[in-house]
N, C-alpha and C positions, 0 to 999 in steps of 0.2 A: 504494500500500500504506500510505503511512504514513497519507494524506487518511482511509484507509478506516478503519486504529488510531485517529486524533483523534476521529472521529467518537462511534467507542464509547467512548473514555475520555473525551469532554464528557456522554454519556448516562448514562455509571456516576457521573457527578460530581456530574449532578443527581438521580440515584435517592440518591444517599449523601445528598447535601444536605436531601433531604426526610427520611430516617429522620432525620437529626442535627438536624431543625428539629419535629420530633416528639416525640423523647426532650427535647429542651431544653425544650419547653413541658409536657409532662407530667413534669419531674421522673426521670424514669426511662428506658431504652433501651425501645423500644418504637416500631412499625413504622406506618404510615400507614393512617390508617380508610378507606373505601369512598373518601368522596365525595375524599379527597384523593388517595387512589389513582388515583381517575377523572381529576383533574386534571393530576396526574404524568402519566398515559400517553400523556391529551393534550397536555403540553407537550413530552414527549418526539417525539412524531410530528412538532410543530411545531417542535422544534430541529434536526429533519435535512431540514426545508424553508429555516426562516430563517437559520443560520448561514451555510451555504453562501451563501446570494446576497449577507450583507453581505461575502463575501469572509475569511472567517477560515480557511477551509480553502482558500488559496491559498496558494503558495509565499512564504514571507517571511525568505526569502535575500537578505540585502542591506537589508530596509527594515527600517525604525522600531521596535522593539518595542511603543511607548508606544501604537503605533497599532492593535496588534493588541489589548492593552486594554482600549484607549477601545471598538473594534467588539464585542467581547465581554461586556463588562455592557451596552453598547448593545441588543444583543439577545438578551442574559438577561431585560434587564427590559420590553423586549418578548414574549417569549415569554410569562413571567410575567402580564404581563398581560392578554396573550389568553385563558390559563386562569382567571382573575377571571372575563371577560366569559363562558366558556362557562357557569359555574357560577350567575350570574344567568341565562344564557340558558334554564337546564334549573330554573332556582326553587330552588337550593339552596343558593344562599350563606348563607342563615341557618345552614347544619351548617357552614360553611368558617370558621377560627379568623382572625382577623386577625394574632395573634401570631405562630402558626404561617407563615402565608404571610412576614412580617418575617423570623423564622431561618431559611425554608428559602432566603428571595432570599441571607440576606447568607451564608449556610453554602455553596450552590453559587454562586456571585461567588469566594467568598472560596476555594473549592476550585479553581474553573477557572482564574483567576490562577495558584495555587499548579503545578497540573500542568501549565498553558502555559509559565511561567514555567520549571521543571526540564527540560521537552523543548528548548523555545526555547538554553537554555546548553547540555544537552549535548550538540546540532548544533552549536554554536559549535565547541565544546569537541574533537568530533570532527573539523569541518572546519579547524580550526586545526592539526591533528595530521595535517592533509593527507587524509582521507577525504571522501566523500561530495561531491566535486569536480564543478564544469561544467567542462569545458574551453571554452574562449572565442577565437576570431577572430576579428580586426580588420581591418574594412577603412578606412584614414583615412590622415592625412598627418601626417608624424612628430612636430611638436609635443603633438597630443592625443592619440595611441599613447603614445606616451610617457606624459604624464598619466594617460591609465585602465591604463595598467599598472602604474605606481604607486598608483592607488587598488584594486587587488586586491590587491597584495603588501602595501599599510600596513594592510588590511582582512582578515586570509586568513580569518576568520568566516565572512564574506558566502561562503565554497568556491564563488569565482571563480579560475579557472585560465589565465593567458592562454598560450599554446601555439603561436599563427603571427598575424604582422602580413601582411596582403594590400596589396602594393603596387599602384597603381592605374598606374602609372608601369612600360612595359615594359622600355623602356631603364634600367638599371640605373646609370648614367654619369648621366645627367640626374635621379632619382629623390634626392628629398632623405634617401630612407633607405637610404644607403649598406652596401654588405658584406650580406653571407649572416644575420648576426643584428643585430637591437634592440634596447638593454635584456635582451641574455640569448635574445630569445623570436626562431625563427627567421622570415624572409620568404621569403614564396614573391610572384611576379610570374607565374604560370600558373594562368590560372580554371580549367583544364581539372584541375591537381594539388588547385586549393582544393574543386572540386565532388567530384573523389576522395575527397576527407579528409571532407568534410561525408557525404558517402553509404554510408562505409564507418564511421559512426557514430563517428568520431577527432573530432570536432568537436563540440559542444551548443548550442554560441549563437555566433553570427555577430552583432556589433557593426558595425553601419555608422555608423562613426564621420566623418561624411561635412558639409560645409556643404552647407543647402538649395540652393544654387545646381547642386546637382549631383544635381538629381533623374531624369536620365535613366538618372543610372548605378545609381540604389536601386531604380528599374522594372525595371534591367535585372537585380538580383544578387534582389530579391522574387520574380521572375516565376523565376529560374533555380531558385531554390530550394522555389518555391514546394508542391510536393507532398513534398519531403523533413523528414523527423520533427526538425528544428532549428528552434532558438529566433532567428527573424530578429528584433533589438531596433536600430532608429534612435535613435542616441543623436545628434543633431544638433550642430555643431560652430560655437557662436555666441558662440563667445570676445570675436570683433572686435567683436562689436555688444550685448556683456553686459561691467558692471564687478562684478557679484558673481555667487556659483555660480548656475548656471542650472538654479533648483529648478524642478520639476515640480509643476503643482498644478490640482486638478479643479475649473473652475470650467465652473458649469451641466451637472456631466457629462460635459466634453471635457477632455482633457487642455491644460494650457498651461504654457509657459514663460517663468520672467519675466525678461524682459530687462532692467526698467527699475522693480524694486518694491525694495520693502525686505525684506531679508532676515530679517528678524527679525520674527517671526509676534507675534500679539497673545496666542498660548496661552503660546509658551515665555518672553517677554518679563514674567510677573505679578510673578513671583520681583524681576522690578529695580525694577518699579513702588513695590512694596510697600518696597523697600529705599530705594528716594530718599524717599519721604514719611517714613521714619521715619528716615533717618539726617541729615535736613536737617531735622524738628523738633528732634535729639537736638543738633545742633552748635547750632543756633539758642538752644534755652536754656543749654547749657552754655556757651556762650560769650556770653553777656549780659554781664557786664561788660565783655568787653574789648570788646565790641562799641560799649560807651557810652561807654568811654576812647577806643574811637579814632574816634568819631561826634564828642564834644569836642576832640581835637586836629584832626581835616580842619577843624571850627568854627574854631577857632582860628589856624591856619596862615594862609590869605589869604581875602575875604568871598568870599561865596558857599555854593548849597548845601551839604546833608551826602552825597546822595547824587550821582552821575553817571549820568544815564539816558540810553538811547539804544539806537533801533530794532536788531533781530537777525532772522534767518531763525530759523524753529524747526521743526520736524516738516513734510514736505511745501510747505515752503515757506510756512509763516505767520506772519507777523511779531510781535513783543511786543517791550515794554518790559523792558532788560536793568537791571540794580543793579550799583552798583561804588560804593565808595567814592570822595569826589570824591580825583585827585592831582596835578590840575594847577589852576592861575589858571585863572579864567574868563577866555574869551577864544572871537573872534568867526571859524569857518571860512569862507571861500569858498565858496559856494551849490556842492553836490553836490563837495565835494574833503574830505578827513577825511585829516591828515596823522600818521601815527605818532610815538611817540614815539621820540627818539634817544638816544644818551649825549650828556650833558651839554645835554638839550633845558630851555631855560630857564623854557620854560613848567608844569614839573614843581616843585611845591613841596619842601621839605625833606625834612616828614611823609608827601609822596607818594610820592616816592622812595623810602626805607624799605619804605612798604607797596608797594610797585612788586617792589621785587625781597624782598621773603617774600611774595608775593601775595596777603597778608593783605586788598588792596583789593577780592579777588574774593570775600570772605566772603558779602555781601548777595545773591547770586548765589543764593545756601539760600532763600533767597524764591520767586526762581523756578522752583527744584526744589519748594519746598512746596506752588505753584499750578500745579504740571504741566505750566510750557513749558520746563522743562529738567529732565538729570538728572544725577544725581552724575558719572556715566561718560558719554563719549561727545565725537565730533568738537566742539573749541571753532567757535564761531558768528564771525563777521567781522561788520562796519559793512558794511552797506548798501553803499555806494560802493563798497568792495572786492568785495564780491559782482559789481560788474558788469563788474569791471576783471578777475576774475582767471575767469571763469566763461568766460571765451574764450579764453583761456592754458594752463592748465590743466586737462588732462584729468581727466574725472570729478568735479571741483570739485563742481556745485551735487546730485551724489549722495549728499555728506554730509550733509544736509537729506534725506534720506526714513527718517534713527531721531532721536530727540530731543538737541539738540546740549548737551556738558555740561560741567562746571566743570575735572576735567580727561580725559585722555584717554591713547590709547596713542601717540599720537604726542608729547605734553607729557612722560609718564615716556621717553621715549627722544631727551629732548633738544632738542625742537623747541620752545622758548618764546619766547615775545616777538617780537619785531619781526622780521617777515618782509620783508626789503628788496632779496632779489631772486626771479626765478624759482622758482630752484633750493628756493632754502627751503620756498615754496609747494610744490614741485612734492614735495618732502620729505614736507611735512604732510599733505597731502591721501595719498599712497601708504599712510602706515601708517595715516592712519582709513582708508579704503579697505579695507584687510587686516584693523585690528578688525571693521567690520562685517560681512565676512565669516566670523570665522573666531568670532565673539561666541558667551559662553557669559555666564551667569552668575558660574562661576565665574572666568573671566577678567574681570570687572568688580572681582571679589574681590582679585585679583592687582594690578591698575590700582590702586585705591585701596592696598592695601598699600605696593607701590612708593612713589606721590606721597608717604603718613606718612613710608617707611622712606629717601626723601632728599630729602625737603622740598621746602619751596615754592619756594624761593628758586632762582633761575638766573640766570646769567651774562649772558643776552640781554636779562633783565627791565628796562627802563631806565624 
């Protein structure tokens, strides 16, 4: 019913569209002549063939707003253009306005947003108020029961309902999900009560919240269910072998999941782009002086260069050239060992020290946010050496290399600076980049930088 409501209020939105891109070009209210009428009727015909397949008049419960959208002018300004090409096809585009066709694309664009947009919130709106509900069973093992049931109740928008955990496990004594309820939602351990509830329409969607390893039991509850009017959904259970959420994403037309990408898309991602080039030209000249004072004092403190350069991991594992102030003596490492710095390491000059602990030394660092292998936000990069030392120690280590590594970070605001000299610390740092780049927003990059300004550079570890 509702698919069948959207349909006509996208066709009323382009009929309005076209009177509102009529009147705007003639000055006055006033209704569409012949040949644009011809065009209208035919795009109209063609928007209850094309929308549908790009998927707009599918359920979008749960998913992306942004996406529904992008499919939307997508093919508005397909349809649009089909009726262009029929109007040359019949020799009449000489009567067809070029203006016209401009206000009526951006007039119905700019309508069907606005009416997707007000339906889109008050299903929110309703389903948060607990109507218009799926109820949802699960069949999985209690860690990720747990998890998607907390992602409906922190979500109640998406009116997902979860209602019974299916234990897989008969023996209730050996079943990791002990007692009669979970999280509030009850268990049942009887296929013969779950196919009850599924058939007696108490149920909507069945989650087989299940690892691939356990594909005989998803043939078996598919095939059980398989003529009953429920939404069988395999939400696969690859925690163990994923260290960020395991997004879904169509590649060549198939569904995948990524175990091993970066979580951070190249669409949502422009917002930071845009912001390291201009917030790393903005320090760069505002800080030109002090930049040239303390360019003269590393000068002046012991010979040697003004900068300290040296290889880094950056975006999928590609190496550059990192900037730092020089703040120690020059001085000669052991082929492939790179020793940190300590308190009271004598190889640190006076002037370095200082810039050591206000990490004033990481300033030139805005360089390589300005040429793109680093950015304001994001996991700090290690030496080389470390890379290969900790990368077998530490779980998920070299995953912080697949988003751009940067000056500071969420693990830097929470403490984690300077010399990591055992496990533990490593094993610290890596967790909460880990957790940024999961959990990465723009506006959390917002927050990251506020912090670092709001308590400085300076840390206790910085030697």
């Amino acid at each position: 019913m509702l698919s069948v409501l959207s349909r006509v209020v996208d066709i009323a939105m382009a009929v309005l569209g076209a009177a509102l891109g009529a009147s705007l070009y003639a000055g006055a209210f006033v209704w569409v002549d012949d040949v644009e009428g011809t065009m209208l009727a035919f795009s109209c015909v063609l928007m209850v063939m094309t929308f549908p397949s790009l998927g707009i008049y599918q359920s979008w419960r749960g998913k992306p707003f942004y996406d529904l959208l992008l499919r939307l002018i997508a093919a508005w300004i397909l349809v649009e253009s089909a009726g262009v090409l029929l109007t040359f096809s019949i020799h009449r585009a000489e009567s067809l306005s070029r203006l016209w066709l401009i206000y009526w694309a951006a007039s119905t664009i700019g309508l069907l947003i606005v009416t997707k947009t007000v339906i889109y919130t008050a299903l929110r709106f309703i389903r948060r108020e607990g109507f218009n509900q799926k109820t949802v069973a699960i069949v999985g093992s209690a860690p990720y029961a747990k998890f998607l049931i907390g992602q409906m109740r922190n979500r109640p928008e998406a009116g997902f309902s979860p209602v019974l955990v299916f234990d897989l496990q008969l023996d209730a004594n050996d079943s990791p999900l002990q007692g009669d309820a979970f999280k509030g939602v009850p268990i049942e351990r009887d296929l013969a009560e779950l196919t009850k509830r599924v058939r007696g329409r108490a149920i909507r969607e069945l989650w087989l919240a299940l690892p691939i390893s356990e594909e005989q039991t998803i043939h078996r509850l598919v095939n059980e269910f398989r003529d009953d009017f429920v939404n069988v959904r395999f939400i696969p259970d690859v925690r163990s072998l994923s260290f960020f959420s395991n997004a879904v994403v169509d590649l060549l037309g198939v569904p995948a999941i990524n175990l091993a990408a970066s979580p951070i898309t190249d669409v949502k991602v422009l917002p930071k782009l845009v912001f390291d080039r201009v917030f790393a030209a903005l320090v760069l000249l505002g800080m030109a002086p002090l930049l040239a004072v303390i360019a003269l004092m590393v000068k002046l403190s012991s010979p040697g260069p003004v900068f300290f350069k040296q290889k880094r991991k950056g975006i999928d594992g590609y190496e550059f050239e990192i900037y730092k102030f020089r703040s120690m003596k020059v001085h000669t490492e052991a082929s492939g060992q790179i020793t940190q710095a300590r308190r009271g390491d004598k190889r640190v000059t006076k002037v370095g020290a200082f810039l050591r602990r206000t990490s004033l030394d990481e300033l030139p660092q805005f360089i390589n946010v300005l040429r793109g292998e680093m950015s304001v936000v994001g996991p700090r990069p290690h030496a080389l050496e470390h890379d290969d030392i900790y990368k077998d120690l530490v779980k998920g280590y070299m995953h912080r290399y697949r988003i751009k590594p940067g000056i500071t970070g969420w693990a830097q605001v929470n403490g984690y600076r300077g010399e990591t000299d055992r496990i533990e610390k490593m094993s610290g740092r890596v967790k909460l980049d880990l957790y940024y780049m999961q959990h990465w927003t723009f506006g959390l990059d917002m927050k990251i930088v506020a912090l670092t300004l709001w308590k400085g550079f300076a840390g206790a570890n910085a030697y």
